[in-house]
KESELO-944278 format. One record per atom (N, C-alpha, C): x, y, z; residue number from 1. Coordinates in Angstrom, 3 decimals, padded with zeros to 6 digits. Each point is the difference from the previous one (the first is absolute). Example, Ala and Ser with C-alpha at 12.3 -4.5 7.8 and 13.67 -1.06 7.14 Angstrom:
2
((013.190, -005.690, 007.800), 1)
((-000.890, 001.190, 000.000), 1)
((000.900, 001.200, 000.000), 1)
((-000.350, 001.050, -000.720), 2)
((000.820, 001.190, 000.060), 2)
((-000.770, 001.090, 000.730), 2)
! end
This chain:
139
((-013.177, 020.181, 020.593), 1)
((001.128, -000.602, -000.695), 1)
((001.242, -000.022, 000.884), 1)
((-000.049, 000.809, 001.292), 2)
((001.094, -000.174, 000.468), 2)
((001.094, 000.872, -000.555), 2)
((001.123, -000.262, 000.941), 3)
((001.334, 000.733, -000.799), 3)
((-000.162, -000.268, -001.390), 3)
((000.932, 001.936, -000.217), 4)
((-000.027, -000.342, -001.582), 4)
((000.980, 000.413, -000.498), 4)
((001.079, 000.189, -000.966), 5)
((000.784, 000.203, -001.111), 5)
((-000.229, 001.164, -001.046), 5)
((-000.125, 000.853, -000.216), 6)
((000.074, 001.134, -001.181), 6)
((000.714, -000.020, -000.837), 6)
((-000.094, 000.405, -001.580), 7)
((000.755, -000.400, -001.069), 7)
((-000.533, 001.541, -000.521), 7)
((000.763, 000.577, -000.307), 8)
((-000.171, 001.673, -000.574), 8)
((000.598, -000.013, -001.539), 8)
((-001.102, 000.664, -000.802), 9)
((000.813, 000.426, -001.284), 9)
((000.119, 001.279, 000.259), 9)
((001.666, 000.470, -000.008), 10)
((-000.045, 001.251, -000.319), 10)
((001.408, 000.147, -001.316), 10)
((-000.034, 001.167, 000.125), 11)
((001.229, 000.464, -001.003), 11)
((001.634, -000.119, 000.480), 11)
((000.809, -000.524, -000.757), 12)
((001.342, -000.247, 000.201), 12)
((000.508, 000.274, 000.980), 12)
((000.152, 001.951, 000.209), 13)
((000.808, 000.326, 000.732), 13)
((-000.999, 000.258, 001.134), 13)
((-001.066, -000.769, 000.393), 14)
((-000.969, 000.337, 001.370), 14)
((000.461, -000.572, 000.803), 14)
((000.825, 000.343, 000.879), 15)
((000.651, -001.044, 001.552), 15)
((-001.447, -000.504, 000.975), 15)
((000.233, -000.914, 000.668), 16)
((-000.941, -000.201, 000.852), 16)
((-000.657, 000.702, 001.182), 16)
((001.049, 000.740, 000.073), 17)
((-000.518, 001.227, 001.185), 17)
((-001.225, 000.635, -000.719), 17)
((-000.159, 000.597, -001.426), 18)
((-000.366, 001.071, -000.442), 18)
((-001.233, -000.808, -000.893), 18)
((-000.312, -000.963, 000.085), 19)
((-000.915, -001.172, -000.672), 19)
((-001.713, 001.485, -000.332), 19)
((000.126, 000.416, -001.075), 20)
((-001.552, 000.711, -000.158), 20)
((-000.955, -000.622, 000.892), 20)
((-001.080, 000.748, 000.497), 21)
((-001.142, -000.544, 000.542), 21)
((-000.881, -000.642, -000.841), 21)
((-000.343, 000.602, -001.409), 22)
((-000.760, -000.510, -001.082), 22)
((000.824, -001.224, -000.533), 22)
((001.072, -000.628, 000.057), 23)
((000.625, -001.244, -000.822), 23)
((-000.757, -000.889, 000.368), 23)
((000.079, -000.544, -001.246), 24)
((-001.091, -001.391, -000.701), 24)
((001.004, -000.959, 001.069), 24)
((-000.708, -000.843, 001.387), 25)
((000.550, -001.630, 000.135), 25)
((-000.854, -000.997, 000.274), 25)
((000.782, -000.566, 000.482), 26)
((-000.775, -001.550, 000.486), 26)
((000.395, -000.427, 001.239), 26)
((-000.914, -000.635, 000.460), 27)
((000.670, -001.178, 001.738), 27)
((-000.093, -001.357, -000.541), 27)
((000.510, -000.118, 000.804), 28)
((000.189, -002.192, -000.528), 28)
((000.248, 000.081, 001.984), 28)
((-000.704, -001.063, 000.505), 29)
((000.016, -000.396, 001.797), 29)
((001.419, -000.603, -000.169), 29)
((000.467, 000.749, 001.323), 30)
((000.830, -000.834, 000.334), 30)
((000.375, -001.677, 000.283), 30)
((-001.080, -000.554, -000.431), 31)
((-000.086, -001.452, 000.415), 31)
((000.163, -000.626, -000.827), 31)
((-000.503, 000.941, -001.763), 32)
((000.554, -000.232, -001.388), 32)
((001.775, 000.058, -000.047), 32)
((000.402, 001.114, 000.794), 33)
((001.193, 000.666, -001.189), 33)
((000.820, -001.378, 001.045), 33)
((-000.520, -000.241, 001.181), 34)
((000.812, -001.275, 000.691), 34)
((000.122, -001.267, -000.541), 34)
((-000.685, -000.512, -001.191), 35)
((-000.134, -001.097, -000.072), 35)
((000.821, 000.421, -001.319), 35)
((-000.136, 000.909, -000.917), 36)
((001.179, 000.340, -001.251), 36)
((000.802, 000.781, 000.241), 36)
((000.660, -000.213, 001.161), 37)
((001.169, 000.720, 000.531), 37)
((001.504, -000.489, -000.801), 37)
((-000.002, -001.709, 000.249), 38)
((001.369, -000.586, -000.929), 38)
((-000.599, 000.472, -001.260), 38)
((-001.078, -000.168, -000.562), 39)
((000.074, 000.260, -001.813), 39)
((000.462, 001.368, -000.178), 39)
((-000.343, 000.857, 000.818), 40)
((000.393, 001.460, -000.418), 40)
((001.629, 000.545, 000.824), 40)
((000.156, -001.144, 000.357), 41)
((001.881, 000.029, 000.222), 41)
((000.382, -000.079, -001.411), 41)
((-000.605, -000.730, -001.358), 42)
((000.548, 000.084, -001.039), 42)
((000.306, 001.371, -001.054), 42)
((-000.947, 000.955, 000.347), 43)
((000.035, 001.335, -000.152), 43)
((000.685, 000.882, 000.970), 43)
((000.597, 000.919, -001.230), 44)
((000.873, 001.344, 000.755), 44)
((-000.690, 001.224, 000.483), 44)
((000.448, 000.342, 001.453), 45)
((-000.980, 000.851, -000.010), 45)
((001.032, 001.683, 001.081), 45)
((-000.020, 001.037, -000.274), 46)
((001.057, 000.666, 000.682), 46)
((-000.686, 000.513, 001.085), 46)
((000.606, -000.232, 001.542), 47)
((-000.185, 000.382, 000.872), 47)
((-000.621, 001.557, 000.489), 47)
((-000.288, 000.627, 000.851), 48)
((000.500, 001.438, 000.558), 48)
((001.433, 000.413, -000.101), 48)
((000.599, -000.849, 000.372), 49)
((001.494, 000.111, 000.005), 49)
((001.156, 000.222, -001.390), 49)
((-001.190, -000.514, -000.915), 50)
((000.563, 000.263, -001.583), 50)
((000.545, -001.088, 000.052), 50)
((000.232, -000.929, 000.666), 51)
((001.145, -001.572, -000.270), 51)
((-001.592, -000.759, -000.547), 51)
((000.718, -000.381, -000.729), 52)
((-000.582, -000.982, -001.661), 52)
((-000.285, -001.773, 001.003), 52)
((-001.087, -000.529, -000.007), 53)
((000.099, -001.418, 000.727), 53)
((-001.158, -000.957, -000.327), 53)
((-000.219, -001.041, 000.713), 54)
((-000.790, -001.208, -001.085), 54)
((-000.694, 000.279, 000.817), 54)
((-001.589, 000.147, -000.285), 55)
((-001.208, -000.075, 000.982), 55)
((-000.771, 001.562, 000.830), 55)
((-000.850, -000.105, 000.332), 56)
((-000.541, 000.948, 000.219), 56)
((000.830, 000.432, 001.747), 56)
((-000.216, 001.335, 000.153), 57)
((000.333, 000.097, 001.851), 57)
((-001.311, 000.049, 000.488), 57)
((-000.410, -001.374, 000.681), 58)
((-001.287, 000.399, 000.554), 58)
((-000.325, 000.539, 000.932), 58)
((001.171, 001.212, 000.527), 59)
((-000.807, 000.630, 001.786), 59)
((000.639, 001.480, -001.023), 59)
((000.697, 000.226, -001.053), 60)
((-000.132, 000.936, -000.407), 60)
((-000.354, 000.214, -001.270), 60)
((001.202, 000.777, -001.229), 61)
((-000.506, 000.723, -001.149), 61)
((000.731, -000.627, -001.382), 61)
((-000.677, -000.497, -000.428), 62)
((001.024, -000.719, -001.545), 62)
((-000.848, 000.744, -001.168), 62)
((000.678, 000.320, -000.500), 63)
((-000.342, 000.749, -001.645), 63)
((000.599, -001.022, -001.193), 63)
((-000.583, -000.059, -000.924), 64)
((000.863, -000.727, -001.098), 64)
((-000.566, 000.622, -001.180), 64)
((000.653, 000.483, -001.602), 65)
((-000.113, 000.144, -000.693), 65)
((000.375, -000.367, -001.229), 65)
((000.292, 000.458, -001.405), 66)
((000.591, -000.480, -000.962), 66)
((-000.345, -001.727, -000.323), 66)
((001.122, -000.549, -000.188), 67)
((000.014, -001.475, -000.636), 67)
((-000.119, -001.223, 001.062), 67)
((-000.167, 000.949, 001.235), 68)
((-000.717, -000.809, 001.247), 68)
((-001.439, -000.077, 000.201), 68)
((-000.769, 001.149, -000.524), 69)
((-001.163, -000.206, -000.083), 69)
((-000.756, -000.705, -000.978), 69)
((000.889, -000.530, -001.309), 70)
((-000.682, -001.453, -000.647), 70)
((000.352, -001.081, 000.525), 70)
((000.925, -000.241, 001.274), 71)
((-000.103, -001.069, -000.122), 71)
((-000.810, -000.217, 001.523), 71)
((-000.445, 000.922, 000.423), 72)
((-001.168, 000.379, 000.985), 72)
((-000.937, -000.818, -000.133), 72)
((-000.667, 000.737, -001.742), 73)
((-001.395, -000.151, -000.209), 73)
((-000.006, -001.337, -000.477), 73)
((000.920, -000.719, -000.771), 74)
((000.618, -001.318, -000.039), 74)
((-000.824, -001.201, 001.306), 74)
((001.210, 000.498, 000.704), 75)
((-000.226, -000.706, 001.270), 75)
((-001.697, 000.219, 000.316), 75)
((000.002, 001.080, 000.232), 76)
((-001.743, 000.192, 000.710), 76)
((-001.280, -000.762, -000.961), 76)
((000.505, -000.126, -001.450), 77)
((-001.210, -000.762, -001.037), 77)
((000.634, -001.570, 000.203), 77)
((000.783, -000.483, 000.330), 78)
((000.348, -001.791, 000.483), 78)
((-000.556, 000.071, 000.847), 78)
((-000.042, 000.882, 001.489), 79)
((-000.648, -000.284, 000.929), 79)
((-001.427, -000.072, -000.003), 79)
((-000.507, 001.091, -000.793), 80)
((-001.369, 000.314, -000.248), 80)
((-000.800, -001.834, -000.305), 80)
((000.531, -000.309, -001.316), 81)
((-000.419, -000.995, -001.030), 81)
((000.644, -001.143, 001.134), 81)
((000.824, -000.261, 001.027), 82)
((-000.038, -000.912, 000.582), 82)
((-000.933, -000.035, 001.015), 82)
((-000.766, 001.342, 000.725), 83)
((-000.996, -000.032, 001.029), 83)
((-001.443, -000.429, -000.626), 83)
((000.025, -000.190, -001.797), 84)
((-000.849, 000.443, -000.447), 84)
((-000.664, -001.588, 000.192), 84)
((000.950, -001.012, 000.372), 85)
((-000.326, -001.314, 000.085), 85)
((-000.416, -000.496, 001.331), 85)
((000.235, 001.072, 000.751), 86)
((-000.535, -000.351, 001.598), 86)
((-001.542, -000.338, 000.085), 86)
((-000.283, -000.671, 000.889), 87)
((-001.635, 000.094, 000.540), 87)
((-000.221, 001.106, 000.429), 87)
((-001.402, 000.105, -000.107), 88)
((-000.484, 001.545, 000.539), 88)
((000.585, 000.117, 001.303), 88)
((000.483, -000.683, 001.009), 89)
((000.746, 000.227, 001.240), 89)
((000.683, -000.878, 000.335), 89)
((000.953, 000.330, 000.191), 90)
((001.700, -000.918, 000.340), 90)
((000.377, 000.611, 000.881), 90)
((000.794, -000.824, 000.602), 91)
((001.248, 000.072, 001.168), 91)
((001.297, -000.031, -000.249), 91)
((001.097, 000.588, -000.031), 92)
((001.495, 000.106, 000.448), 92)
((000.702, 000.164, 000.573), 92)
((001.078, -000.979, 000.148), 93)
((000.705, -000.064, 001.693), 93)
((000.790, 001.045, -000.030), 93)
((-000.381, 000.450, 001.025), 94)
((000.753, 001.432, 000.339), 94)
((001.358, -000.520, 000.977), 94)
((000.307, 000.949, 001.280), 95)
((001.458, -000.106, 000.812), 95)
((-000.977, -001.238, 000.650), 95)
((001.163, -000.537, 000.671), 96)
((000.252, -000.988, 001.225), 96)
((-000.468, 001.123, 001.381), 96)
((-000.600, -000.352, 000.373), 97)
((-000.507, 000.165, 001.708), 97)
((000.258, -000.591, 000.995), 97)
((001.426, 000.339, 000.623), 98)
((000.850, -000.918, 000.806), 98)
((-000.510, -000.143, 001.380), 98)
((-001.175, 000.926, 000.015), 99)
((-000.744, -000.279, 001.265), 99)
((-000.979, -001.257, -000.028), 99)
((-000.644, 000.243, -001.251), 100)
((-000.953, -001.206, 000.051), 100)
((000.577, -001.183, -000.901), 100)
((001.488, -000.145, -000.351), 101)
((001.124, -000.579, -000.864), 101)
((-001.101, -000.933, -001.357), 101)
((-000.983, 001.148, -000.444), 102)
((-000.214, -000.274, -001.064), 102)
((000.040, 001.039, -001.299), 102)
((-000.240, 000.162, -001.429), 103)
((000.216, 000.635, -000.947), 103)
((-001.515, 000.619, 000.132), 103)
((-000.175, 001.275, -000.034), 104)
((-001.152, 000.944, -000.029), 104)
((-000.638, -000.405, -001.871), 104)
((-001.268, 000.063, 000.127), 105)
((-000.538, -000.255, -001.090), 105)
((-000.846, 000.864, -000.206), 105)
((000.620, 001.155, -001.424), 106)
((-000.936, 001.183, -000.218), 106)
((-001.191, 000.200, -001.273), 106)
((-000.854, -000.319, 000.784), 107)
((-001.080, 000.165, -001.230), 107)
((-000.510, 000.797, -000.962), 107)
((-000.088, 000.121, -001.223), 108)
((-000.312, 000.783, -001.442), 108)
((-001.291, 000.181, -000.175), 108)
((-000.123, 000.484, -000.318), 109)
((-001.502, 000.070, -001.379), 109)
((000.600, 000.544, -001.309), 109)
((-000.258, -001.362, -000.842), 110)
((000.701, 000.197, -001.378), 110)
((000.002, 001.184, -000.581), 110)
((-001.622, 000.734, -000.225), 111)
((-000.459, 001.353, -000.934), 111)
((000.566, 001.014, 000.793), 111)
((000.398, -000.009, 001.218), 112)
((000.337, 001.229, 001.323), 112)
((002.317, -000.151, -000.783), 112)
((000.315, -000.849, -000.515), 113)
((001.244, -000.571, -000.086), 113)
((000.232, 000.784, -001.046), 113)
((-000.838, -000.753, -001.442), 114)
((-000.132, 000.701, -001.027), 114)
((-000.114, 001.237, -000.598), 114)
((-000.709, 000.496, 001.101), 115)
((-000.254, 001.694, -000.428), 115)
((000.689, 000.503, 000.563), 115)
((000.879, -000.284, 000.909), 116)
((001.062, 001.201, 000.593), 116)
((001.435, -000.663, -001.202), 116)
((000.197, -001.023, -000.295), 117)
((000.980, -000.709, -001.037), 117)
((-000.467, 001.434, -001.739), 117)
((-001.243, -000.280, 000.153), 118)
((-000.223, 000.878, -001.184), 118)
((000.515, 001.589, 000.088), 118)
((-000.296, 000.178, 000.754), 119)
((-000.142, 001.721, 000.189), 119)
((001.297, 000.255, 000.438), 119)
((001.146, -001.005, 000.343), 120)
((001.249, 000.583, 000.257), 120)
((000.687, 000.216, -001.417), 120)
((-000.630, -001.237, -001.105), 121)
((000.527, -000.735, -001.145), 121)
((-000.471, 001.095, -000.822), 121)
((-001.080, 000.695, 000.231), 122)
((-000.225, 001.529, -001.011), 122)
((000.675, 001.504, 000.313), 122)
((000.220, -000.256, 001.573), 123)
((000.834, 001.285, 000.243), 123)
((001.541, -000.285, -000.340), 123)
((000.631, -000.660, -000.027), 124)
((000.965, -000.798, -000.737), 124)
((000.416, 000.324, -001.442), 124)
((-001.391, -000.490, -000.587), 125)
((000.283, 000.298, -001.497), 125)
((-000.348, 001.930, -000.404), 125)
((-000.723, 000.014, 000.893), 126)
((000.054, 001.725, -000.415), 126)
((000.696, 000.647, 000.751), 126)
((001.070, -000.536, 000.522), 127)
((001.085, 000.733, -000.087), 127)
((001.278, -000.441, -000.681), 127)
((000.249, -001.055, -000.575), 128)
((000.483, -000.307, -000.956), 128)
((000.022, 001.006, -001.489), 128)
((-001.338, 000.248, -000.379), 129)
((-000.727, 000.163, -000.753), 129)
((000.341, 001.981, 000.244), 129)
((-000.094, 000.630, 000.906), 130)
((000.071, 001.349, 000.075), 130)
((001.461, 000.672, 000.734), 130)
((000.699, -001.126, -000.194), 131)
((001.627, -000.172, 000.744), 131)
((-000.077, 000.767, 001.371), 131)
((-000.614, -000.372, 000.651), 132)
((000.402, -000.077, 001.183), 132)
((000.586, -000.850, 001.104), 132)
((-000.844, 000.271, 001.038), 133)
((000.766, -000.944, 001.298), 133)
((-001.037, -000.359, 001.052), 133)
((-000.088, -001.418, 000.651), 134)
((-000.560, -000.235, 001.403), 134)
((000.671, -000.242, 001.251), 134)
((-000.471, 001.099, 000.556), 135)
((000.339, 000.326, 001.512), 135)
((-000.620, -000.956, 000.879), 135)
((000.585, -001.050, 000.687), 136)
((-000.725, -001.236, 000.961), 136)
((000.236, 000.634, 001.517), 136)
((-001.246, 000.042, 000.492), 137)
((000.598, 000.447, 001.410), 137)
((-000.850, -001.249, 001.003), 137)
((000.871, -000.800, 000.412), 138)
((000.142, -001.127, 001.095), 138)
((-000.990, 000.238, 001.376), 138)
((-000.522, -000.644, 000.663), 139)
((-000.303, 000.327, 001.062), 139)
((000.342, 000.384, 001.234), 139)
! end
């Protein structure tokens, strides 16, 4: 799968340094969280730094909780139910490649899309659900 992304449920006051070894997460590839990078600029998410900002930090640590995490799982079930219309394998234009001055084209497998869309969309809701928090740690 390549680079990957971690999404941790832990408890409120768990900083990212101190993340349990046993916490329930998930990976989503980095090649995913690149292509819903602007959609998840629409969500709040708080840094390491404690400053509050739109979007995930993808080389470090974003946590989000409370009335940010419905509109998380929000976002993650539109995306879900919009991949849900893909062909079993699609392409999306990724960055510009100013070497070869064309747009890189990154290929999916719909059910490989879906199930990491799912399993973020349940750790999400159970922590909604048991008031906690997800710890994102970037690559």
């Amino acid at each position: 799968m390549g680079t990957q992304h971690s999404f941790y449920l832990v408890n409120k006051e768990v900083g990212w340094k101190n993340i349990p070894s046993n916490s329930k997460y998930v990976k989503l590839s980095e090649k995913l969280i690149l292509q819903l990078s602007d959609y998840l600029l629409w969500i709040k998410f708080t840094r390491a730094n404690r400053t509050v900002t739109n979007g995930l930090d993808p080389y470090g640590v974003s946590s989000i909780d409370g009335d940010n995490l419905n509109e998380f799982a929000s976002l993650i079930t539109n995306l879900y139910n919009l991949f849900k219309l893909s062909p079993e394998t699609f392409e999306l234009t990724g960055d510009f490649l100013a070497n070869e001055e064309v747009y890189e084209k990154n290929e999916f497998k719909k059910q490989e899309v879906l199930g990491q869309l799912i399993s973020l969309k349940e750790l999400i809701e159970e922590a909604v659900c048991m008031d906690k928090k997800i710890i994102h740690c970037g690559i």
